[in-house]
C-alpha positions, 0 to 999 in steps of 0.5 A, spaced: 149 312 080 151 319 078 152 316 070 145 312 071 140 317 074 133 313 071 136 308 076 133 307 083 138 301 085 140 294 084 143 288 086 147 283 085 152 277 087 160 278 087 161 270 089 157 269 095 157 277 097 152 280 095 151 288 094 146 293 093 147 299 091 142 305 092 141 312 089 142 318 093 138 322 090 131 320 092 128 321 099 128 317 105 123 313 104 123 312 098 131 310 099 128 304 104 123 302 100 128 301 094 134 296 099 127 293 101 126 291 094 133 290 093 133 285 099 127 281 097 131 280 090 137 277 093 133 273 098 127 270 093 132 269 088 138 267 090 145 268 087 143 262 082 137 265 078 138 273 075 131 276 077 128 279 070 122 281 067 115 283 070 114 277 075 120 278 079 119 285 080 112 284 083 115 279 088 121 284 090 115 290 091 111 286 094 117 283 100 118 291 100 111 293 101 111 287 107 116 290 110 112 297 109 106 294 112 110 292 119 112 299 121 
């Protein structure tokens, strides 16, 4: 993500695999709270529905901040 550096993470399908790909530049923390975010965009969404827009963002921020409030 070195050509992206406004980019924090992203996720996607390849087939039934999926794939998150995260940033080296941040903290740690940061870096869990974006794979968490990631993760709840695979979960929720699934492979068939892309995630866009503000509605979909908000529910993978919230997945992550659940996790957070677990620790």
């Amino acid at each position: 993500m070195r050509d992206c550096p406004e980019v924090d993470a992203f996720s996607f399908w390849d087939g039934e695999i999926p794939f998150v790909l995260l940033s080296t530049e941040k903290t740690a923390e940061r870096g869990r709270f974006d794979a968490a975010h990631e993760l709840g965009h695979l979960v929720l969404h699934g492979e068939v529905q892309m995630p866009h827009g503000p509605q979909a963002e908000a529910e993978a921020h919230r997945f992550a901040a659940a996790g957070a409030l677990a620790e």
